[in-house]
C-alpha positions in Angstrom: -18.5 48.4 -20.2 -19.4 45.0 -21.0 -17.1 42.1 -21.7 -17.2 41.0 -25.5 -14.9 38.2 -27.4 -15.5 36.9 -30.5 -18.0 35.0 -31.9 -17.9 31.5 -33.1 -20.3 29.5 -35.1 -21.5 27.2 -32.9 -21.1 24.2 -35.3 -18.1 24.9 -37.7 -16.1 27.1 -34.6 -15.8 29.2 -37.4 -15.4 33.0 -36.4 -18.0 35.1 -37.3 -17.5 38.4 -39.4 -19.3 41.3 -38.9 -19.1 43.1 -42.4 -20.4 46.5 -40.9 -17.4 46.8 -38.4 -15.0 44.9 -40.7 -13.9 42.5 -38.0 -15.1 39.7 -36.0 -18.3 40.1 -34.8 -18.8 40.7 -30.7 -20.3 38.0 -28.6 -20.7 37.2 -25.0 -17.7 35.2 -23.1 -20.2 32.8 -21.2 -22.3 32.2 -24.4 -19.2 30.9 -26.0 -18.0 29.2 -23.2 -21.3 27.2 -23.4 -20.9 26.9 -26.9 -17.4 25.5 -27.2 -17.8 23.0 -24.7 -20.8 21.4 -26.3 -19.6 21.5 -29.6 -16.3 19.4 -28.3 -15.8 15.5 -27.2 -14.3 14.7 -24.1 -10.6 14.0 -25.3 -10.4 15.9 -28.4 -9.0 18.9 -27.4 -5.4 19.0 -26.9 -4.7 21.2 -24.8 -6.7 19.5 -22.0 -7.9 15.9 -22.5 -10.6 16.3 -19.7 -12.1 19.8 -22.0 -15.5 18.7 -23.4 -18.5 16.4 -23.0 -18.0 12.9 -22.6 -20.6 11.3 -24.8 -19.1 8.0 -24.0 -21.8 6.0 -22.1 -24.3 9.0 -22.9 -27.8 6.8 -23.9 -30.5 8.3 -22.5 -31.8 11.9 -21.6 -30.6 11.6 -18.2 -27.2 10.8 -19.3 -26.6 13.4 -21.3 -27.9 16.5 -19.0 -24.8 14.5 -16.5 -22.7 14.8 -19.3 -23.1 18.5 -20.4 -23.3 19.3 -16.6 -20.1 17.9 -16.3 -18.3 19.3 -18.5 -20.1 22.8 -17.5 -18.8 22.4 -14.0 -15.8 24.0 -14.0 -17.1 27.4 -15.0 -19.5 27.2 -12.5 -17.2 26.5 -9.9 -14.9 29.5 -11.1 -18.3 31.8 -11.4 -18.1 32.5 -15.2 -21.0 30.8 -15.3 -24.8 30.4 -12.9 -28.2 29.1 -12.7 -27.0 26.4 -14.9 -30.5 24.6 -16.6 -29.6 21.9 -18.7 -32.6 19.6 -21.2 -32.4 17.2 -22.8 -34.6 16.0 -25.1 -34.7 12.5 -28.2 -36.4 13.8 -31.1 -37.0 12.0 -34.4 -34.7 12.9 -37.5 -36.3 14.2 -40.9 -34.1 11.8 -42.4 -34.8 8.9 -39.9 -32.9 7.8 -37.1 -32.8 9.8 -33.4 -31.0 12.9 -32.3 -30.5 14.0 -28.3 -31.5 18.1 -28.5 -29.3 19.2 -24.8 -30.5 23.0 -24.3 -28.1 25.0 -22.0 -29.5 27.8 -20.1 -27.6 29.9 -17.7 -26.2 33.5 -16.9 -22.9 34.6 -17.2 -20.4 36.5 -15.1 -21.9 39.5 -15.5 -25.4 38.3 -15.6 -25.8 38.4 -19.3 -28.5 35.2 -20.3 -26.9 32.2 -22.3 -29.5 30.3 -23.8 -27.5 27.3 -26.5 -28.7 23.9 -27.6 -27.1 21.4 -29.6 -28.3 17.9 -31.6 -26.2 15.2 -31.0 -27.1 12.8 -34.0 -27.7 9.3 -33.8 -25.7 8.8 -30.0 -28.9 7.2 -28.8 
């Protein structure tokens, strides 16, 4: 049987409702280990100040693959997470201005496929 949680939206942390099951809809533990941590800044979670990405001296591609590795390391130590890929990409803005697009890919414990990005507005 394979392992489920709940789903968050990846940007609000909002959970997810599945109206055909009336509850939260099912999602895999590693994608939303991937997805939390990028969505938080080093320091901002109170439960543990070292959770998250530090974006702090973050400027160029390089930078912030280091950064999202980082903060990735932990479940790959502990084996919730392998093959851990990270890009990271500057890409122009509709609006103007820069963005950094970081693209996770990895398997999870059970060797279900995690494949998350997240823009990182104007950090460049």
């Amino acid at each position: 049987m394979p392992r489920l949680c709940r789903q968050y939206d990846p940007t609000t942390r909002d959970v997810r409702f599945d109206a055909a099951r009336a509850s939260w809809r099912a999602g895999s533990p590693a994608a939303e280990l991937v997805t939390a941590a990028l969505a938080t800044r080093k320091g901002e979670a109170r439960r543990d100040p070292l959770y998250g990405v530090d974006l702090s001296r973050a400027r160029t591609p390089a930078e912030y693959r280091a950064a999202v590795e980082a903060a990735l390391a932990r479940y790959v130590a502990s084996g919730a997470l392998r093959d851990l890929a990270v890009d990271a990409t500057a890409e122009a803005l509709p609006t103007g201005g820069a963005a950094m697009v970081v693209r996770v890919r990895c398997k999870g414990r059970a060797g279900e496929a995690v494949d998350a990005s997240i823009t990182y507005p104007g950090l460049l």
